[in-house]
C-alpha positions in Angstrom: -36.9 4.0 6.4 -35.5 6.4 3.5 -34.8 4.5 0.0 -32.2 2.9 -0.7 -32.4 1.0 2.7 -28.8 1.0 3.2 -27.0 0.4 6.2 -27.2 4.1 8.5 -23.3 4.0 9.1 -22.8 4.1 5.7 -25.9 7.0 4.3 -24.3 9.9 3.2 -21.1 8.6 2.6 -18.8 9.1 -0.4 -16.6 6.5 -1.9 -12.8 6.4 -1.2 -10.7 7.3 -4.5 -8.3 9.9 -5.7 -9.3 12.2 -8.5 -9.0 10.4 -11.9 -8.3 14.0 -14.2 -6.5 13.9 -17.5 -3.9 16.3 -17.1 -0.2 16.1 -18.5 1.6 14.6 -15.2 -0.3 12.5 -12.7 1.6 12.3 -9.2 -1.1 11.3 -7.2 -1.3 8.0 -6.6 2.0 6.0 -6.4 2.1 4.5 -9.5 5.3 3.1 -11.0 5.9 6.2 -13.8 7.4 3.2 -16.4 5.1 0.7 -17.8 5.8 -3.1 -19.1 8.4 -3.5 -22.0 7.0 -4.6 -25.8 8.4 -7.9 -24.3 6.8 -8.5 -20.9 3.2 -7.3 -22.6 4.0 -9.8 -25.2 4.3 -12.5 -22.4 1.1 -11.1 -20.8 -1.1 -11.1 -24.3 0.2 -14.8 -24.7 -0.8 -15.9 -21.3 -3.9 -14.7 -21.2 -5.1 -15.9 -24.4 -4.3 -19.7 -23.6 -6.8 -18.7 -20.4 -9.1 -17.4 -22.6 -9.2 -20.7 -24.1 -10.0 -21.9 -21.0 -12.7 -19.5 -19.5 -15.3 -22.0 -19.9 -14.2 -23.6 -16.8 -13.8 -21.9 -13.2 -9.9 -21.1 -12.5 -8.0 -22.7 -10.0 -9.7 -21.2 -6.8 -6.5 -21.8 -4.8 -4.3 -20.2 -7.5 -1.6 -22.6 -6.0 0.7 -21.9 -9.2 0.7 -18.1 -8.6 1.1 -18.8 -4.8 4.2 -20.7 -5.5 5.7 -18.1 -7.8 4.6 -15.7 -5.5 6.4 -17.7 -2.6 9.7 -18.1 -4.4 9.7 -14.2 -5.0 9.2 -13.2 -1.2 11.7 -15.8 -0.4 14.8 -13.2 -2.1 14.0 -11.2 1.7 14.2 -13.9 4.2 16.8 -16.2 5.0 14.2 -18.8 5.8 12.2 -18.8 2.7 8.4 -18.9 2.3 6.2 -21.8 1.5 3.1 -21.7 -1.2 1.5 -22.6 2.0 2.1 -19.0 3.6 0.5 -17.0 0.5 -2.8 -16.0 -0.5 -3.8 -13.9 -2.6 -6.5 -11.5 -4.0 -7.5 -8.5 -5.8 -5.2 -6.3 -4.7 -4.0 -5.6 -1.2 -7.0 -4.0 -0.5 -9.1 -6.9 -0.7 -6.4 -9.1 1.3 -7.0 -6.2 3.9 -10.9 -6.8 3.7 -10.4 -10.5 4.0 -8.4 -10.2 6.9 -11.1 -8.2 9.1 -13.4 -10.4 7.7 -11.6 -13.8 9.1 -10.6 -11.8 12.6 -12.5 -8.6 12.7 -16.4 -8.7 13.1 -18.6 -7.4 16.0 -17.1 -7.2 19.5 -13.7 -7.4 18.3 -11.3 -3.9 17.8 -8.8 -3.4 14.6 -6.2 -0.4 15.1 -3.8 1.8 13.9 -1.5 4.8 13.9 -2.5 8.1 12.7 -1.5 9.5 10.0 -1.2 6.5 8.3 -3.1 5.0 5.3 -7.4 5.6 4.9 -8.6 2.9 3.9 -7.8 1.4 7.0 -11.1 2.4 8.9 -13.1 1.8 5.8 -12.2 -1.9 6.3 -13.0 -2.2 9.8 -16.3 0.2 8.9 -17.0 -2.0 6.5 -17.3 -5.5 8.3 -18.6 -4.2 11.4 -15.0 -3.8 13.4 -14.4 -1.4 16.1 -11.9 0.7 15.1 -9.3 2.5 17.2 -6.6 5.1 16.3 -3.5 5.7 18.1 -1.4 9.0 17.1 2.3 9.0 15.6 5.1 11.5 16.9 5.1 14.5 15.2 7.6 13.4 13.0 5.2 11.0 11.7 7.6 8.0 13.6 6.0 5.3 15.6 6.7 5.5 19.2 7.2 2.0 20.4 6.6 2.0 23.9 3.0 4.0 23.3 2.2 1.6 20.7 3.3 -1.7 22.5 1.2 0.2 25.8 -1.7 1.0 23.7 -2.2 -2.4 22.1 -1.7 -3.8 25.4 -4.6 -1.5 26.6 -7.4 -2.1 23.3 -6.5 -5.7 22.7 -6.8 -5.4 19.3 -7.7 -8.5 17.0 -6.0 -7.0 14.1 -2.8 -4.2 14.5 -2.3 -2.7 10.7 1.0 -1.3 10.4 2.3 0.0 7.0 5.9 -0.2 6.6 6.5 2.5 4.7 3.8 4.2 6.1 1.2 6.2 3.6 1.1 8.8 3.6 3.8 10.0 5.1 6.7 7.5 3.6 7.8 6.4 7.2 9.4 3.3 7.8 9.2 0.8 10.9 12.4 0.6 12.9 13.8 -3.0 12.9 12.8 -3.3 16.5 9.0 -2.3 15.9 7.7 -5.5 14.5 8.4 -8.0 17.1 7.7 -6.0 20.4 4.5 -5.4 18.3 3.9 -9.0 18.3 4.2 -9.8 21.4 2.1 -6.7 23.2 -0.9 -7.9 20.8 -0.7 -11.5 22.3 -2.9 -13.9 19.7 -4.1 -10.7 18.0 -2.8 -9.8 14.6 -0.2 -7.6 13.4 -0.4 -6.8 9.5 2.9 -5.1 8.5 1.8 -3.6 5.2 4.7 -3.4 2.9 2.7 -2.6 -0.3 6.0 0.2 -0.8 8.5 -2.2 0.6 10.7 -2.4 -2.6 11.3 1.3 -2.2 12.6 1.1 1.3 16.3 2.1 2.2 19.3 -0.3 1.6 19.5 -1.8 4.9 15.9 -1.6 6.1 14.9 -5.2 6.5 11.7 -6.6 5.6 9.3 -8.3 8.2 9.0 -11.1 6.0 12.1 -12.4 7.7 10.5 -12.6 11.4 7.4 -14.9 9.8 8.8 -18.3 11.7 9.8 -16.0 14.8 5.9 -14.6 15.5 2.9 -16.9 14.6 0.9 -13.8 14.6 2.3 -11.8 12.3 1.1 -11.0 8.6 3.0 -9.2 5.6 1.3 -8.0 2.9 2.5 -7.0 -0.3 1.0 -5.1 -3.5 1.9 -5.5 -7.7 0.7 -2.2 -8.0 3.3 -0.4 -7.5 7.0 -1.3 -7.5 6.2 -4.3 -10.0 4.3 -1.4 -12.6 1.3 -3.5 -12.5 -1.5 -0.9 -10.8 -4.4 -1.9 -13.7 -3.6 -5.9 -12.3 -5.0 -5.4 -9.3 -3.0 -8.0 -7.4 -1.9 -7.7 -3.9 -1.0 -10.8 -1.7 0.2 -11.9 1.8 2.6 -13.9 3.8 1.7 -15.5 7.1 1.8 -18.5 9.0 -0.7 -21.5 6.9 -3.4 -21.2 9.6 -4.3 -17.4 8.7 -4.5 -18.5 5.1 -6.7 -21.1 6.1 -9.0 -19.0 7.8 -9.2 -16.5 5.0 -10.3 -19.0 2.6 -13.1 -19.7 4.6 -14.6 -15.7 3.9 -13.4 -15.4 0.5 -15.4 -15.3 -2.3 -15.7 -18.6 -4.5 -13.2 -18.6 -7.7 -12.2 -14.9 -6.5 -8.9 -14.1 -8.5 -10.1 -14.9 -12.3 -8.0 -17.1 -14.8 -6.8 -14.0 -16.7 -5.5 -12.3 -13.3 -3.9 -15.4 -12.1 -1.8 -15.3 -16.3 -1.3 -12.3 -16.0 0.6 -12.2 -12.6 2.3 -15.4 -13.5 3.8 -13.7 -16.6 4.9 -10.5 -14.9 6.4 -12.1 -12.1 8.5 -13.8 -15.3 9.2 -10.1 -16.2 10.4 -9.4 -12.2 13.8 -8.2 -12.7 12.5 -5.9 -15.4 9.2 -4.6 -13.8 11.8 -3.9 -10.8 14.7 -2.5 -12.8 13.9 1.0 -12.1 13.0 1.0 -8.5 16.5 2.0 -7.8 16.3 5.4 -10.0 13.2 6.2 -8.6 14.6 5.6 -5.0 17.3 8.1 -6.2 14.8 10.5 -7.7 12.8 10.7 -4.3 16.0 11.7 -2.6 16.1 14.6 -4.9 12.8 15.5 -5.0 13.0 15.5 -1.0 16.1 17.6 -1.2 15.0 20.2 -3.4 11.3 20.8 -1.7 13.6 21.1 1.6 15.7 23.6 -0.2 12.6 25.5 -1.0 11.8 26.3 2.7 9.6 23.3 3.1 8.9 20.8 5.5 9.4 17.1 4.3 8.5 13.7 5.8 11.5 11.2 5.2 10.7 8.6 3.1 11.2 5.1 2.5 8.3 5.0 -0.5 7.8 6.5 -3.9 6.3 9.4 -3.1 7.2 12.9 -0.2 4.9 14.3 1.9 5.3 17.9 2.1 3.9 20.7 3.5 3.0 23.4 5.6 0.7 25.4 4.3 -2.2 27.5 5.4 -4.4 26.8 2.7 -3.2 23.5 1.1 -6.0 23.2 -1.6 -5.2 26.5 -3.2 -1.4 24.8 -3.8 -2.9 22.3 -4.5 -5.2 23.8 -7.3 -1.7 26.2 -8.6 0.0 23.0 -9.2 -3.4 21.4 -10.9 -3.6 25.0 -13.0 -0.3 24.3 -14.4 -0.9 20.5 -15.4 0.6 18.7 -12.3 -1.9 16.4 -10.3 -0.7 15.9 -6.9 -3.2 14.0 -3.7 -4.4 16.4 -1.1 -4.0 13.5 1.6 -3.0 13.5 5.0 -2.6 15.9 8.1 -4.0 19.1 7.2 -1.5 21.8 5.4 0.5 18.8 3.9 0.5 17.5 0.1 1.6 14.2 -0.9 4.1 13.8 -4.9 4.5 10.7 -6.2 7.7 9.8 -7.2 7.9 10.0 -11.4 10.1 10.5 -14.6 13.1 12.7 -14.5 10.6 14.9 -16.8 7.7 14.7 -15.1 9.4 15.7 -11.7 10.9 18.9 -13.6 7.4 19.3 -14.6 6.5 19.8 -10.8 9.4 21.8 -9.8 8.8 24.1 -11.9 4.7 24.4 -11.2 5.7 24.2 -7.7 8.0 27.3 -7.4 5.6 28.8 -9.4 2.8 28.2 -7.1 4.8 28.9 -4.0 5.6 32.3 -5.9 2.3 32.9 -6.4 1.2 32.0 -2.8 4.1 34.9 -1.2 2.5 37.5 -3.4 -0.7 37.2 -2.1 
């Protein structure tokens, strides 16, 4: 046995992240382009020093406060309202994703998806020992239903991870999706991921409405992006109390730290602010989306922050044009396709202009 005696499906393996590179526009990972006000970060600074007076003692390791607040914000997309009882949280919705294969994944039992779609996804089942299974999407990057519903009826999934907007191609679920979902995957999971669900379309519902409809369903939800809050790390879920039940018996002790906990009680204080510009940035995409269309190319719709875009032969070397001219972009997805965040109206001027450069640059070759 070679040194360090790690586990064989994971030797040689390097860790999931975008570049980190300190260049004048960053449009690579989704972020929300405008920070906290003076105001909200105030509210923040205050809230976690009264924790800090605290930090002596554990936090509350069922972070029922932030649960509650947490509830009374999902409640604004559902008719029916959601209970403290329904929400966990964690540290970001990549650990709720973790959790959630670690309550119902495990040896002998199969997690699944759609491909493209986001990937991370196989990490987590990878990572706690789940067998993982990938259907494909149309070649518009929708979901067709009756494959789905036919293919989760074949695997018999324990957990079905849908992402609603998709990443990274921006596609939404059709209101239909969710519950003929449900019911193919019998007392298996479906996880409708909605970490870009603020972004989504007027008129695109939200699966948090069909929670008291299917006992089996899961939505989870992210601060890191629509509520500006990416350095928080908080992402959270919505499901029926006996899935949160069974998560806390796999999470770690005291997992979401006293500061954390203040710090996501203040900005969900600050909601209608940290949200204020979702609607400009919704408006933003649409232009961006239009104008890369205008310029020949391909284009995913989108119901997120950020356009997939593409084809190209050699994606990397666009890539690099646009990185040579102080625009980051994420080389993510099918191959020949690039993926923008959604930013200020400056920094998307920033990438037009880099971009028709580059593809300038690319016809003369």
């Amino acid at each position: 046995m070679s040194f360090p005696p790690i586990r064989e499906e994971l030797r040689g393996l390097q860790p999931y992240g975008a570049p980190q590179l300190d260049v004048p526009v960053q449009l690579n990972t989704n972020e929300n382009p405008y920070g906290p006000s003076a105001a909200c970060a105030d509210d923040i600074a205050a809230s976690v020093r009264a924790a800090a007076l605290t930090l002596n003692r554990y936090p509350d390791r069922e972070h029922v406060e932030l649960r509650t607040a947490l509830a009374a914000y999902l409640s604004r997309d559902t008719p029916h309202g959601v209970t403290t009882e329904q929400v966990w949280a964690a540290n970001g919705s990549n650990e709720v994703m973790l959790q959630l294969l670690q309550a119902f994944g495990g040896p002998g039992r199969t997690a699944m998806s759609f491909a493209p779609t986001y990937s991370m996804y196989p990490e987590y089942a990878r990572d706690t020992s789940t067998a993982w299974v990938q259907g494909r999407r149309a070649d518009d990057f929708s979901l067709d239903l009756d494959a789905a519903r036919e293919a989760i009826e074949r695997e018999q999934p324990s957990v079905v991870l849908l992402p609603s907007p998709n990443n990274p191609t921006g596609t939404a679920l059709p209101p239909e999706a969710v519950g003929l979902l449900c019911k193919a995957a019998g007392d298996g999971l479906v996880v409708v991921d909605e970490a870009y669900g603020e972004f989504r379309r007027a008129g695109v519902p939200s699966a948090v409405e069909l929670l008291p409809t299917h006992r089996n369903l899961v939505v989870t939800r992210t601060m890191s992006k629509a509520f500006a809050a990416a350095g928080l790390r908080l992402g959270y879920l919505a499901a029926d109390p006996a899935i949160c039940d069974a998560i806390r018996v796999v999470r770690l002790p005291y997992h979401l730290s006293a500061v954390t906990q203040a710090t996501a009680l203040a900005a969900l204080r600050h909601a209608p602010e940290l949200l204020g510009k979702v609607d400009e940035l919704r408006v933003e995409r649409d232009a961006t989306v239009s104008w890369l269309r205008e310029q020949g190319l391909t284009v995913a719709d989108s119901d997120a922050n950020f356009a997939l875009f593409g084809t190209f032969e050699d994606r990397h070397a666009v890539w690099q044009g646009l990185l040579d001219r102080g625009v980051l972009i994420r080389e993510v997805g099918p191959d020949g396709w690039l993926r923008v965040s959604i930013g200020t109206p400056d920094e998307m001027m920033s990438f037009k202009q880099a971009m028709a450069e580059t593809l300038q640059m690319e016809v003369g070759r």
